[in-house]
Each structure stands twice: as C-alpha cells, then as structure tokens.
MARZA-265460 format. One record per residue: residue number from 1; residue in one letter; x, y, z of N, C-alpha, C in turn. Coordinates in pm, 1 decimal, padded with zeros to 6 digits. Example, Ala and Ser with C-alpha at 12.3 -4.5 7.8 and 13.67 -1.06 7.14 Angstrom:
   i aa    neast   nnorth      nup   caeast  canorth     caup    ceast   cnorth      cup
   1  a  01319.0 -00569.0  00780.0  01230.0 -00450.0  00780.0  01320.0 -00330.0  00780.0
   2  s  01285.0 -00225.0  00708.0  01367.0 -00106.0  00714.0  01290.0  00003.0  00787.0
This chain:
   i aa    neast   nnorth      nup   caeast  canorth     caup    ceast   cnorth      cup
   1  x  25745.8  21460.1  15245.7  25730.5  21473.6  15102.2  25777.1  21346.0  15033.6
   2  x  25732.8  21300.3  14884.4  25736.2  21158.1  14908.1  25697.7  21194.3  14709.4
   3  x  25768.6  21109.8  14632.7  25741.3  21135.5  14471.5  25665.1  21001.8  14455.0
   4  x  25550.1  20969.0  14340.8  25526.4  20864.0  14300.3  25496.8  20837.3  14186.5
   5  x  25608.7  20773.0  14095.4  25590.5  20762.5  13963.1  25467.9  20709.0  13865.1
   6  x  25446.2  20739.7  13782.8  25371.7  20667.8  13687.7  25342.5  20487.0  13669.3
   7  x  25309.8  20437.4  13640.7  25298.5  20246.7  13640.5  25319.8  20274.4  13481.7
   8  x  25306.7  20153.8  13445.2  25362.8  20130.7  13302.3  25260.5  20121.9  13212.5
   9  x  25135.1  20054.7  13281.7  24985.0  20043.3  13222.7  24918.8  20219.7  13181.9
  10  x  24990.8  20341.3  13224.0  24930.8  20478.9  13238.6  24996.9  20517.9  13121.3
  11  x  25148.0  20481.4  13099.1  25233.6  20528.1  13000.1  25212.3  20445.3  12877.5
  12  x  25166.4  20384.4  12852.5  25137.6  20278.3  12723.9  25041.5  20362.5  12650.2
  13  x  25101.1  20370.8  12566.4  25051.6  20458.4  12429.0  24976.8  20413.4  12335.7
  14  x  24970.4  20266.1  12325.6  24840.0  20184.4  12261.1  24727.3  20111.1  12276.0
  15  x  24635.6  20169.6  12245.9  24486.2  20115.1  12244.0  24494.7  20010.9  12292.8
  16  x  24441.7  19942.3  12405.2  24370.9  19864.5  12555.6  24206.8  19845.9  12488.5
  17  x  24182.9  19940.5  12459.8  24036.0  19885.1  12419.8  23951.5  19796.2  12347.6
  18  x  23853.6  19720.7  12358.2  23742.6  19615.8  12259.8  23654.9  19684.7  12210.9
  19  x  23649.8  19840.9  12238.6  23511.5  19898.8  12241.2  23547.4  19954.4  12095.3
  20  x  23477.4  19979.0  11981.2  23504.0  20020.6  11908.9  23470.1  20207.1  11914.5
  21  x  23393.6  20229.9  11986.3  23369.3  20341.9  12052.5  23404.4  20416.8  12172.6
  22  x  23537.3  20314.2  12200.3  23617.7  20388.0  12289.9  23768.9  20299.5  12266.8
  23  x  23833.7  20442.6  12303.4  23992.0  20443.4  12272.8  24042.7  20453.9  12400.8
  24  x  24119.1  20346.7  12505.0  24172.2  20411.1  12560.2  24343.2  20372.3  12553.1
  25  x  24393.0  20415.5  12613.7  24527.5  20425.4  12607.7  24606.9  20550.1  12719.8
  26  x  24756.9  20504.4  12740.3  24750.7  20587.3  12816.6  24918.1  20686.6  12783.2
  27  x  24983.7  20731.6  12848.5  25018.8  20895.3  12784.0  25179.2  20891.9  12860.3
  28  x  25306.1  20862.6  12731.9  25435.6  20835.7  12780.0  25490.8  20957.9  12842.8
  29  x  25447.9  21069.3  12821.9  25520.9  21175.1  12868.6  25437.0  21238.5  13004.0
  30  x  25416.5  21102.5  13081.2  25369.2  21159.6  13222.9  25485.4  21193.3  13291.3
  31  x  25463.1  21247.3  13444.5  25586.6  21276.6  13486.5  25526.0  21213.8  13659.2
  32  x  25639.7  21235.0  13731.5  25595.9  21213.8  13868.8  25501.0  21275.6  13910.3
  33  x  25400.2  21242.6  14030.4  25336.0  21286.8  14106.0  25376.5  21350.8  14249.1
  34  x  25376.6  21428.2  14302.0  25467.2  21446.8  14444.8  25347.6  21522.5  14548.2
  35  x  25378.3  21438.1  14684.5  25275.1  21435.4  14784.2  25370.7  21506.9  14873.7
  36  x  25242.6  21604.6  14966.8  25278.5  21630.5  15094.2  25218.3  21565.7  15225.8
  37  x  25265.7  21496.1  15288.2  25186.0  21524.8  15416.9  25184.5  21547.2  15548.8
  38  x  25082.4  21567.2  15612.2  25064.3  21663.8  15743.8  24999.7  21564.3  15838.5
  39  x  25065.5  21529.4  15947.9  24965.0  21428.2  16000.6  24975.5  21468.8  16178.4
  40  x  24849.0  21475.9  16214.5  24869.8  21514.0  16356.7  24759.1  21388.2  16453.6
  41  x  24824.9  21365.9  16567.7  24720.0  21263.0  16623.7  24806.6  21315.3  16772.4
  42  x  24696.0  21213.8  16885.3  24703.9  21192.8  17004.8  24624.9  21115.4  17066.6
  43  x  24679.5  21053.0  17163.7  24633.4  20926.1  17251.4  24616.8  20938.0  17368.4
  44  x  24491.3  20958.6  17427.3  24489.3  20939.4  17559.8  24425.7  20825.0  17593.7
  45  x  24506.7  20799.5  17745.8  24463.5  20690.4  17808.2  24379.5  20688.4  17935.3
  46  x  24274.6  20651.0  17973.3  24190.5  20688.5  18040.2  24153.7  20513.5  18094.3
  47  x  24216.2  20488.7  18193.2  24174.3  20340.4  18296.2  24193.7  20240.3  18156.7
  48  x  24300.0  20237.9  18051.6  24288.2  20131.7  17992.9  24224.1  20111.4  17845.4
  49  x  24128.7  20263.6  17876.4  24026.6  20306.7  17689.3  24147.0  20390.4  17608.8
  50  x  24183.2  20348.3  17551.8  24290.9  20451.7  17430.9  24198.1  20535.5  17346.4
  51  x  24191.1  20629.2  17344.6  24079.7  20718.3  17213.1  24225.7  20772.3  17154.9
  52  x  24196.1  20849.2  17016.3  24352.9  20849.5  16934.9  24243.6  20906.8  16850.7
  53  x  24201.5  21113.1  16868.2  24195.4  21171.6  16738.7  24300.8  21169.3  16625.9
  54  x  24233.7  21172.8  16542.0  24354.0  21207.7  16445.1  24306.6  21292.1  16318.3
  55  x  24381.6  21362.2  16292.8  24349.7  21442.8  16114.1  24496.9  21485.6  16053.0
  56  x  24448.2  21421.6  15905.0  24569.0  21397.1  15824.6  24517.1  21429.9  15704.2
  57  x  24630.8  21524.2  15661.1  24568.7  21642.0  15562.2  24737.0  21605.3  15413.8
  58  x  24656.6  21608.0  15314.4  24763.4  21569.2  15208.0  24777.1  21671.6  15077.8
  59  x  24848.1  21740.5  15044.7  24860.4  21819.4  14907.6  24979.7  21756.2  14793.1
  60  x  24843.6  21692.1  14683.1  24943.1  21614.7  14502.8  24950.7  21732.4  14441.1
  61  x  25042.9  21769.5  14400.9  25079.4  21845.4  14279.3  25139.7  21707.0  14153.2
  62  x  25087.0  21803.2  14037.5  25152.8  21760.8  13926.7  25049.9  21584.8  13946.0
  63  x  24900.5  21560.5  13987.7  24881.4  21444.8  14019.2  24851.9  21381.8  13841.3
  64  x  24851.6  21270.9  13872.5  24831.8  21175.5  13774.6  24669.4  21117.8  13792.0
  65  x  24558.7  21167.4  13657.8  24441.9  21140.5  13683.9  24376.1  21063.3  13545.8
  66  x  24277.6  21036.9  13525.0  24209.9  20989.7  13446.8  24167.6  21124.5  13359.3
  67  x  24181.8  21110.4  13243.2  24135.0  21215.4  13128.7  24066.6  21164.7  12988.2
  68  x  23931.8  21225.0  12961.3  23848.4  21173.5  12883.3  23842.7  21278.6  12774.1
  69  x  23797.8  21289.2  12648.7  23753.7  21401.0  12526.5  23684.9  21317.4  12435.2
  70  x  23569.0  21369.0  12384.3  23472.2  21294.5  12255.7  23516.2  21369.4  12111.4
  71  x  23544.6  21291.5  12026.5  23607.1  21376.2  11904.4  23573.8  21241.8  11818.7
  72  x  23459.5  21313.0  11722.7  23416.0  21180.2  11595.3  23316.4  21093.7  11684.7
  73  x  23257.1  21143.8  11724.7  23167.9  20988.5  11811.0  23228.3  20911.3  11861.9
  74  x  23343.3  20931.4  11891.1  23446.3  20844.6  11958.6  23507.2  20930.6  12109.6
  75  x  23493.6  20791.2  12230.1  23565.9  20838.1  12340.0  23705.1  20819.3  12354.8
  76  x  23782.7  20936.9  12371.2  23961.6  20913.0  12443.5  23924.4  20849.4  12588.6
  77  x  24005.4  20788.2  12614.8  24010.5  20793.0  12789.4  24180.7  20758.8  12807.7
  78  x  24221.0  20874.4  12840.1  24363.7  20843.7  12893.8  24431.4  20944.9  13013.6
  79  x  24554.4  20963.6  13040.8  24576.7  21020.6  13194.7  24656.1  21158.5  13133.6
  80  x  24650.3  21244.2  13244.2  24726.6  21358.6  13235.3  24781.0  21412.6  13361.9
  81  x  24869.6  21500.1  13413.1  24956.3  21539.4  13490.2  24835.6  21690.2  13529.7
  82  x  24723.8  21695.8  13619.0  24671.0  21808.4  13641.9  24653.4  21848.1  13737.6
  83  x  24759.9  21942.8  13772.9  24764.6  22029.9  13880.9  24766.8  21995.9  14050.7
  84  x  24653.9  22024.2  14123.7  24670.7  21986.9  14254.1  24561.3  21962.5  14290.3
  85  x  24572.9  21837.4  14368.5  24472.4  21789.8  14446.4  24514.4  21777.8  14620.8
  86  x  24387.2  21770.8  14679.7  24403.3  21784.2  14806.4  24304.2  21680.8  14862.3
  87  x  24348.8  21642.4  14999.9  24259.4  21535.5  15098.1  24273.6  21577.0  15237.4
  88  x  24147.8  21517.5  15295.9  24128.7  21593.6  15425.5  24052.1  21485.8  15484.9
  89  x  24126.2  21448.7  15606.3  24071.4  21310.9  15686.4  24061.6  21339.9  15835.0
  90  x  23952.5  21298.0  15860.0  23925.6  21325.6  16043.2  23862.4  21244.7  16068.1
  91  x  23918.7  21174.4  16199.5  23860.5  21069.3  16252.0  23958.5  21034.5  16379.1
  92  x  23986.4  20873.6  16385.8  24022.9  20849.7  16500.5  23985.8  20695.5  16511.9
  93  x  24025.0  20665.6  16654.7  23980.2  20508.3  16688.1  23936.8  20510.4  16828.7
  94  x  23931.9  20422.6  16884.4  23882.6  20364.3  17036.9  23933.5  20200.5  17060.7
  95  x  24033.3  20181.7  17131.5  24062.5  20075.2  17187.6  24021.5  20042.3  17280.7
  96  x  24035.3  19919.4  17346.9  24038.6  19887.5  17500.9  24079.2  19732.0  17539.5
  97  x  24132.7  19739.9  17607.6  24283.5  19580.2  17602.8  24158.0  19524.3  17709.4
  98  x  24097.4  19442.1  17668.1  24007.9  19317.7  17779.0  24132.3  19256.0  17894.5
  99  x  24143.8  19319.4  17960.9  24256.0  19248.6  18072.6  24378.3  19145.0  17987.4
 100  x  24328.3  19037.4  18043.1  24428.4  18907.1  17972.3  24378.8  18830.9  17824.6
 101  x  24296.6  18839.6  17772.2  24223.9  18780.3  17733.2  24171.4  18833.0  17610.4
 102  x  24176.5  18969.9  17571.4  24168.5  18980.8  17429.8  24147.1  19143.3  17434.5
 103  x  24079.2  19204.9  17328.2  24167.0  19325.6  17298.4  24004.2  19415.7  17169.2
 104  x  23961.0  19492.2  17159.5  23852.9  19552.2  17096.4  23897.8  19718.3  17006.7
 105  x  23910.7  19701.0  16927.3  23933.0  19826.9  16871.2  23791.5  19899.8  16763.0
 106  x  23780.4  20020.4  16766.9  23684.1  20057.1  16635.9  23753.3  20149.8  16585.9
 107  x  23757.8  20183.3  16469.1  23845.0  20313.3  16366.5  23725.9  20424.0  16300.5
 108  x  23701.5  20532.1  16248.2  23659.4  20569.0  16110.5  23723.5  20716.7  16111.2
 109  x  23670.9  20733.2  16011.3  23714.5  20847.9  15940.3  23637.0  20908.1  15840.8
 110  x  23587.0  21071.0  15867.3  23516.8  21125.9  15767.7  23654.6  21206.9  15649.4
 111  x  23599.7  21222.1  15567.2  23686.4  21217.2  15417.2  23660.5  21330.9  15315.5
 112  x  23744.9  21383.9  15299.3  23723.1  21486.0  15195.8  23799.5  21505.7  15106.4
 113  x  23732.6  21516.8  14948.8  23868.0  21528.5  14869.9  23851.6  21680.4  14783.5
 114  x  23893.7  21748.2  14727.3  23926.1  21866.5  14669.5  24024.7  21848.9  14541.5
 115  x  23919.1  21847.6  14445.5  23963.0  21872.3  14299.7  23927.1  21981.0  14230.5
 116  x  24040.6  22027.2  14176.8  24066.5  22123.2  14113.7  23912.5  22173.8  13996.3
 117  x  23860.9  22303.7  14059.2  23755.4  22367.6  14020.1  23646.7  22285.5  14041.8
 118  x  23613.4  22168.8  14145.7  23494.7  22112.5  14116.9  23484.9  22106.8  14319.4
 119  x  23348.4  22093.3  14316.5  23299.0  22079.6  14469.3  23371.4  21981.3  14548.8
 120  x  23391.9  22017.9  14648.7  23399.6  21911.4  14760.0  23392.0  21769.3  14774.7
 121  x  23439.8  21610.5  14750.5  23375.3  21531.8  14741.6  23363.8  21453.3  14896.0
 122  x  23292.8  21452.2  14936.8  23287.9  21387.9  15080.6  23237.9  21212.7  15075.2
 123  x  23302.2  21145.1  15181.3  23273.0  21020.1  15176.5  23339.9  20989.0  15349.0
 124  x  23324.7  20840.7  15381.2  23386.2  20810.9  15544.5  23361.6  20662.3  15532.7
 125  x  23445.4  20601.6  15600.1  23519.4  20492.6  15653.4  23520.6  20458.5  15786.8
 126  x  23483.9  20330.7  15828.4  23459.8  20280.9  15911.9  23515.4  20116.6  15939.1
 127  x  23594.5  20066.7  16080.7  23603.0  19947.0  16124.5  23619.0  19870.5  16216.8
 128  x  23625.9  19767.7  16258.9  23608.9  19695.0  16404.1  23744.3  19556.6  16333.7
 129  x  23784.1  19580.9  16504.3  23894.3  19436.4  16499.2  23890.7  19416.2  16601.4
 130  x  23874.2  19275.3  16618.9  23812.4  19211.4  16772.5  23892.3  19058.8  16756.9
 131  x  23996.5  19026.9  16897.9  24042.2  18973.9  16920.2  24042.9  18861.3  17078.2
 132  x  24031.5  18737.9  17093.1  23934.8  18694.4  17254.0  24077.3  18598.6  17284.5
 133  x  24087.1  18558.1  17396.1  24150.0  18411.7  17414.1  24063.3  18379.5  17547.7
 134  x  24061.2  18277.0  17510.7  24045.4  18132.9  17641.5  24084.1  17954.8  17598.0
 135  x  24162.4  18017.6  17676.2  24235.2  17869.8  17725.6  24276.4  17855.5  17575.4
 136  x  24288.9  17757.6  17512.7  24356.8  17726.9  17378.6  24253.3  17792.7  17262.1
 137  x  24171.9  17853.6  17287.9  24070.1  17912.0  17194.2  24133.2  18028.5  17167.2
 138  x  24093.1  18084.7  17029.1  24119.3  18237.7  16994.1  24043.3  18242.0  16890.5
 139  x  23952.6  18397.4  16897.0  23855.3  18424.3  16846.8  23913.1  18578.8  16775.1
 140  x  23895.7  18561.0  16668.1  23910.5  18755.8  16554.1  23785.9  18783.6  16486.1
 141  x  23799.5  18870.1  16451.8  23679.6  18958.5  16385.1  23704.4  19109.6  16327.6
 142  x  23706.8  19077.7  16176.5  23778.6  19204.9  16117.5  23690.0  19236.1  16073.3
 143  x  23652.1  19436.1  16038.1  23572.4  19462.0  15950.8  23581.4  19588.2  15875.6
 144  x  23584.3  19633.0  15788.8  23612.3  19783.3  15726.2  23519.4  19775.5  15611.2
 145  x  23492.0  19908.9  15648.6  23386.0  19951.1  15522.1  23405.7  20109.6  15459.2
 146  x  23380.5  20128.3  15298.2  23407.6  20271.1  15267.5  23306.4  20313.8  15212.7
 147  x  23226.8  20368.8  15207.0  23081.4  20403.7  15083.2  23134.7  20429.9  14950.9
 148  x  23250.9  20518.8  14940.2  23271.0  20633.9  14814.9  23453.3  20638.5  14813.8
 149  x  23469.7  20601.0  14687.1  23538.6  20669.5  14675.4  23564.5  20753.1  14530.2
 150  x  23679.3  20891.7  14503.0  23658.3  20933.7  14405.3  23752.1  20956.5  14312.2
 151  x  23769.3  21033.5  14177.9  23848.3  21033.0  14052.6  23772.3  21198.2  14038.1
 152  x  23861.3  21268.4  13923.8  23826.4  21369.2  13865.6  23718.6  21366.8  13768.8
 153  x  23661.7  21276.1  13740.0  23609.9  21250.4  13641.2  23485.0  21120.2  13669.6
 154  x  23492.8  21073.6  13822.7  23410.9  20941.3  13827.1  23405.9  20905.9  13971.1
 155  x  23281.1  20864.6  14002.1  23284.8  20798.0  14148.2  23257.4  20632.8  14146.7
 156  x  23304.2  20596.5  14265.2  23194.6  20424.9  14270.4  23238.9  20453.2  14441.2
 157  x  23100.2  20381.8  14416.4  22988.9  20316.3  14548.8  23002.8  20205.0  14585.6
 158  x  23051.2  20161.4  14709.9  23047.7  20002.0  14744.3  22946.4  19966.3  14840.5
 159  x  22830.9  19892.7  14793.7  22784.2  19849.8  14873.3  22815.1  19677.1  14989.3
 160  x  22923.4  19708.9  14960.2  22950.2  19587.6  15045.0  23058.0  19615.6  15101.8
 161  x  23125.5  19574.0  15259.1  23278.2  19624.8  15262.9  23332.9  19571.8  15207.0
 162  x  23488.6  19626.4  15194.1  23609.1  19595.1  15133.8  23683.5  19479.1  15193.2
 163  x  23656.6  19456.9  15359.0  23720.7  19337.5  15372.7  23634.9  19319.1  15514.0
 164  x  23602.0  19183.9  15567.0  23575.3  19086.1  15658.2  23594.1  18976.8  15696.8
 165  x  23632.7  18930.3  15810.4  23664.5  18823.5  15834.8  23645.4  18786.3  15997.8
 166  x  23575.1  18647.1  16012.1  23522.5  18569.3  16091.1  23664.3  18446.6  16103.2
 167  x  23704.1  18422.1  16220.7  23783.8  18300.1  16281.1  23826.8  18267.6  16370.6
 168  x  23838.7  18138.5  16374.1  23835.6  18049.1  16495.2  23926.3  17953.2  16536.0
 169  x  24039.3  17996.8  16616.9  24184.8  17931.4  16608.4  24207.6  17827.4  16751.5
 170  x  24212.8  17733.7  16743.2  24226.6  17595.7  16850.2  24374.6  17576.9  16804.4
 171  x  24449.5  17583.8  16971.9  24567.4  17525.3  16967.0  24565.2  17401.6  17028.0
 172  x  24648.3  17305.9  16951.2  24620.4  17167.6  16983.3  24767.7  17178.2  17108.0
 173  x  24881.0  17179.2  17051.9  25003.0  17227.2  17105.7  25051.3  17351.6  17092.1
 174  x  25162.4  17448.0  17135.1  25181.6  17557.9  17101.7  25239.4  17594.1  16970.7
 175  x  25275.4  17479.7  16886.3  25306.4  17467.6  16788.1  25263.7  17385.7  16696.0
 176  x  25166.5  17383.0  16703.9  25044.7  17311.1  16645.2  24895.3  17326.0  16651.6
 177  x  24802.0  17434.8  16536.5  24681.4  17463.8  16590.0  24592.7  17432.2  16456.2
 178  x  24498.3  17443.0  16477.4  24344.3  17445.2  16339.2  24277.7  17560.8  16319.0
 179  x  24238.1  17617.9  16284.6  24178.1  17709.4  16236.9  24079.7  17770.4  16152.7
 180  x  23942.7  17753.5  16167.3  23814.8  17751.0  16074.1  23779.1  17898.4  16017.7
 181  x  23769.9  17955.3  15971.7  23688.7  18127.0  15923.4  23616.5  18107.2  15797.3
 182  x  23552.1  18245.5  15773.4  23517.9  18301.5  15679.9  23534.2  18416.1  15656.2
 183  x  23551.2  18442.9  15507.2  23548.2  18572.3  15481.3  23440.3  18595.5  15436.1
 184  x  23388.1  18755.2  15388.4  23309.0  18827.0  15285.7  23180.9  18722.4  15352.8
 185  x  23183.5  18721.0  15478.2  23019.1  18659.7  15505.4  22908.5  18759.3  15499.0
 186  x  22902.9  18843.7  15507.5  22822.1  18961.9  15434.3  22810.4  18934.0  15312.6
 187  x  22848.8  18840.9  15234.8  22779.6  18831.3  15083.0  22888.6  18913.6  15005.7
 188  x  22790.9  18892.6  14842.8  22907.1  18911.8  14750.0  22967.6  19049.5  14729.9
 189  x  23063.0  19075.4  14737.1  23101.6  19233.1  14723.5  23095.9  19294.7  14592.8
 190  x  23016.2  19408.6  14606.9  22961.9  19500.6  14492.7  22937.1  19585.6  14510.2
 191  x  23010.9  19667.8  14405.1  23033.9  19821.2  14383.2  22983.0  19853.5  14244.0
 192  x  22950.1  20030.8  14227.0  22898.5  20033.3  14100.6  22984.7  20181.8  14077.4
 193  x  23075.4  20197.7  13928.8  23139.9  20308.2  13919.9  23082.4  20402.9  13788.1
 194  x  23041.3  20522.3  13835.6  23016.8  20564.6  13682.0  23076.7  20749.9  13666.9
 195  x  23144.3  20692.6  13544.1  23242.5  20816.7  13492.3  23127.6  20954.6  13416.6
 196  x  23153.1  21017.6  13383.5  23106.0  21112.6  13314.5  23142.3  21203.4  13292.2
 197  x  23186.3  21287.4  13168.9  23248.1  21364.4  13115.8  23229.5  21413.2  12948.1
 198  x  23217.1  21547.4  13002.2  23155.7  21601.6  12835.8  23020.5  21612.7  12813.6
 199  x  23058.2  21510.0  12754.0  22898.8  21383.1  12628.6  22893.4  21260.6  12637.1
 200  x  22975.3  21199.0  12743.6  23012.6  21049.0  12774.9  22984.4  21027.6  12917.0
 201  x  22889.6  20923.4  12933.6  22867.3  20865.2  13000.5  22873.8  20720.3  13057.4
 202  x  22954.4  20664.1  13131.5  22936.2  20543.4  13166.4  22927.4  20475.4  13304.6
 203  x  22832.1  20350.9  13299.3  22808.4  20342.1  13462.8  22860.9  20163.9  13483.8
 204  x  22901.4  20161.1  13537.2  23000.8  20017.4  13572.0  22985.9  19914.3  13676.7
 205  x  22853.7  19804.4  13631.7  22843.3  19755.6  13826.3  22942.9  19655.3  13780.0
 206  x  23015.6  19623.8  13909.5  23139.2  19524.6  13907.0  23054.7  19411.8  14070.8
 207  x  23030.0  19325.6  14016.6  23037.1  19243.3  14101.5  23150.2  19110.1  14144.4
 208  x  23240.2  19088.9  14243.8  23349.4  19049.7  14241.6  23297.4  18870.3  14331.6
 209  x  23294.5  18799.3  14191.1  23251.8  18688.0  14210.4  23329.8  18558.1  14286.0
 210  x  23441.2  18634.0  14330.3  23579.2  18551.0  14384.4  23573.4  18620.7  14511.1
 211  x  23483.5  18778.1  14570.4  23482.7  18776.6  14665.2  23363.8  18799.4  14758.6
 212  x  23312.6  18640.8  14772.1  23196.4  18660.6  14831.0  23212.6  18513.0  14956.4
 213  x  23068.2  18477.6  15037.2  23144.8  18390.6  15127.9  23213.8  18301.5  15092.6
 214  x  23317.0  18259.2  15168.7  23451.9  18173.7  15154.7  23489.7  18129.9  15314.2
 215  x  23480.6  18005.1  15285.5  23492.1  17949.6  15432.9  23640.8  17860.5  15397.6
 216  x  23727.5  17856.9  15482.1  23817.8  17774.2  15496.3  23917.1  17683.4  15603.9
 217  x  24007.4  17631.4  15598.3  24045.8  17527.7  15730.1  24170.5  17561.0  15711.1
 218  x  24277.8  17600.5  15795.7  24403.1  17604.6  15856.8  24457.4  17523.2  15910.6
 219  x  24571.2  17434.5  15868.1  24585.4  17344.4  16012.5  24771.3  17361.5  15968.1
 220  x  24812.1  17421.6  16112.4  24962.5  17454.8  16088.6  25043.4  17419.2  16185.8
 221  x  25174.3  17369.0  16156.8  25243.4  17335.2  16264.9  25402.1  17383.7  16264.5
 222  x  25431.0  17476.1  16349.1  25574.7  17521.3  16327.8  25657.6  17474.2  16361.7
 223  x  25761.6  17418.4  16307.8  25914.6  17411.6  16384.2  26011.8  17491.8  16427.3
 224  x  26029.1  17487.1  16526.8  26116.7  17589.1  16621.3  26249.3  17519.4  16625.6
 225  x  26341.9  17639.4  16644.5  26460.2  17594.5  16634.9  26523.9  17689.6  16764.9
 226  x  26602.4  17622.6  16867.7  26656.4  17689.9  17004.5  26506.0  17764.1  17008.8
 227  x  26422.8  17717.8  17061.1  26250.1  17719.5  17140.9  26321.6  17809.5  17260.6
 228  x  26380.8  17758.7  17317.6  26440.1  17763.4  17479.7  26467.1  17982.4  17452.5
 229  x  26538.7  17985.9  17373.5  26609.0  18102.0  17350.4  26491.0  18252.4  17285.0
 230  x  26398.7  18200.3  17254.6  26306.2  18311.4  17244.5  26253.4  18403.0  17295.8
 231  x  26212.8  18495.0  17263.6  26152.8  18629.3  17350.4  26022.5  18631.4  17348.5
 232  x  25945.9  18598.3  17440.2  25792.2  18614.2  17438.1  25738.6  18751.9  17424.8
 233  x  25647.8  18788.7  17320.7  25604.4  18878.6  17294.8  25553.6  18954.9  17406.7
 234  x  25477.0  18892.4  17501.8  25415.2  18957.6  17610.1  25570.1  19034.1  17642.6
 235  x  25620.6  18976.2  17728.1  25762.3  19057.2  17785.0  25767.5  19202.2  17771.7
 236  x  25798.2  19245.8  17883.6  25818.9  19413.9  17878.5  25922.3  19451.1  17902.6
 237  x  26028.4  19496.1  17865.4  26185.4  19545.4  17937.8  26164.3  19653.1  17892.2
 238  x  26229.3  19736.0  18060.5  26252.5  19829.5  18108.5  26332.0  19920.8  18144.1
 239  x  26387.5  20008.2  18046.8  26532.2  20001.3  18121.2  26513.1  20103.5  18242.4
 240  x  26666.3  20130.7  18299.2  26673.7  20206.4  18429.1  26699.1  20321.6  18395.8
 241  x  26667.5  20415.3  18262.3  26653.7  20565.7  18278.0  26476.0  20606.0  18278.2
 242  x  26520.1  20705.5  18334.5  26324.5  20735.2  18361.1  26279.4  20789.1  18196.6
 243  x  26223.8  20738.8  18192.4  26108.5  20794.0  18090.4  26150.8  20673.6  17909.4
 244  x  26216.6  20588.8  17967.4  26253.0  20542.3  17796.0  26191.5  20414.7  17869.2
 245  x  26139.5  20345.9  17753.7  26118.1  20194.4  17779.8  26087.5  20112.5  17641.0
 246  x  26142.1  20006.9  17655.2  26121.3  19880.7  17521.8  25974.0  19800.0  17529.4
C-alpha cells in the first residue's frame, strides 16, 4: 500500500488557460490518492530460456482524475478525488543469455483499466532489449511500444513508440571507448489525444519535434582510482550454506 499526493500544477486554483472558451485550473482541496498492489510472477528456467509470467493487479481509491462541466458556453477542466479505479496487467517476458557474448530479452503485456461506471478500457505493451559483445565491440538495441493509453474522460493513441534506441560501443582501452547511436529511428513520435465529455469535445495531435531521429557520438574516458581493488561484475560468490548465494 503506498499514498500519492497531489503535484502543485492539480492544486492551483487559477486559470492556466489562452482559450477564452476554456477555463482550466485545478482544485486546492484535493487529497491523497492511495494504491494497492498485488503482484504475482515466476521464472522458469529451461537450458538457459528464462520465461517470467507475470500479472499485476492494482486498486486507487480516492484517485485523482481529470474533471470537465460546460456552464455558459464555457468549458471547466479541472481534477477531482473520484472514487476507485482499478488495473489489470498480464503478460510476461522471455530471456536468453547468448553464452559469453550477449544477452536477448522480449517483454509485453496486455492491459486493462476499470473506471468507475464506464466499460473496460483495454490496451498492451510491448519490447525488445538486445545486447552483443565481440572482442572490443558492443552492440544494444532498445525498443518499447504502447498503442493506448487512458483517463476518465480521454484516450491518446501513439503511433510511434515511446522509446528506441540503436548503438554502437568500441572500446579503445578499458577505460576509454566511442560510441555512435540513434534514437527514435522509427521517425517522429506521434500521438493523438482526444477528451470528450458532456458537450465538449476535443482532439489533440501532439507531434514531438525534439523526438524524432537523433544520431549522436560518445567518446568517454574514466578514471579509476585503486583499479587493482575492484570487483568485476561477472564474479559470482558463493557462500558455503546450501541454498543462499551472492
């Protein structure tokens, strides 16, 4: 169980808006939000493949949401403290450790959310992280994607994922390497959100012009201090009771 307060932008009581046809603002006498959650998983290992169902189930009371009313030809849009919401996640991943040399994972998750008196909203998530070595080379590859996500009052659609990334790491010394990538090489990321409520309608494409391809160069060199005295990550210690290990 876990409380999460209000932000300061929700509690601000004065008009945010340019629109002369919309008011928004948001509402000092919010109160906390408080979460439950339930999380169950397992991992089996099978010659080296990790699979790891999992479903993780959450109940907000008292949540903090977006709240709209038309009064005078004019839209409110501000937040209120309503009742309980619920989420419902199933999914899982698939690993598998490439011997010495690098490492493959995939994730997703189908999604469900449950708001108070309204249908079901379903949506799912999906991603890949891919990791290589040879010889001073190292190769990554990140990727996650969500279609939907939702509000009491509004959905948006992303047609692009949320995050990607392409790179390419050369060690010159062990403390000294270069490093070339890109992100958002899939192009520009864009989503479209549209609220509706009442007699009000609005639809919102956001195209995020800061995140689209972006290529860049790394070149880093660390100083170590007592080198000699470090613990290599690989390292496994073991201790001598059965069943515990570091």
């Amino acid at each position: 169980m876990t409380n999460e307060a209000p932000n300061v932008a929700k509690l601000n009581p004065y008009n945010t808006s340019t629109d002369s046809l919309v008011i928004v603002k948001g509402y000092p006498n919010l109160f906390p939000m408080q979460q439950h959650n339930f999380n169950s998983s397992y991992t089996f290992n099978i010659a080296g493949l990790y699979i790891s169902p999992n479903v993780d189930y959450n109940i907000y009371t008292d949540i903090i949401e977006p709240f709209g009313y038309s009064e005078n030809g004019i839209y409110f849009s501000t937040y209120h403290n309503n009742g309980r919401y619920r989420t419902l996640s199933t999914g899982g991943s698939v690993s598998y450790r490439l011997k010495d040399w690098g490492q493959i994972s995939i994730s997703g998750s189908r999604d469900f959310d449950y708001f108070s008196g309204q249908n079901v909203k379903k949506h799912y998530s999906y991603g890949l992280d891919f990791s290589a070595k040879s010889k001073k080379w190292t190769y990554f590859l990140f990727y996650n994607f969500q279609n939907k996500s939702y509000t009491a009052v509004s959905y948006s659609k992303y047609y692009k994922p949320n995050y990607y990334l392409a790179q390419i790491k050369y060690n010159i010394t062990p403390n000294f390497y270069v490093s070339f990538a890109v992100q958002y090489f899939t192009g520009l990321v864009h989503s479209k959100t549209i609220l509706q409520d009442d007699r009000y309608m609005s639809i919102t494409n956001q195209k995020m012009k800061d995140l689209n391809i972006r290529p860049w160069i790394l070149i880093r060199y660390t100083f170590r201090k007592n080198d000699k005295a470090k613990i290599k990550l690989n390292n496994v210690v073991t201790s001598k009771e059965k069943g515990i290990s570091l």
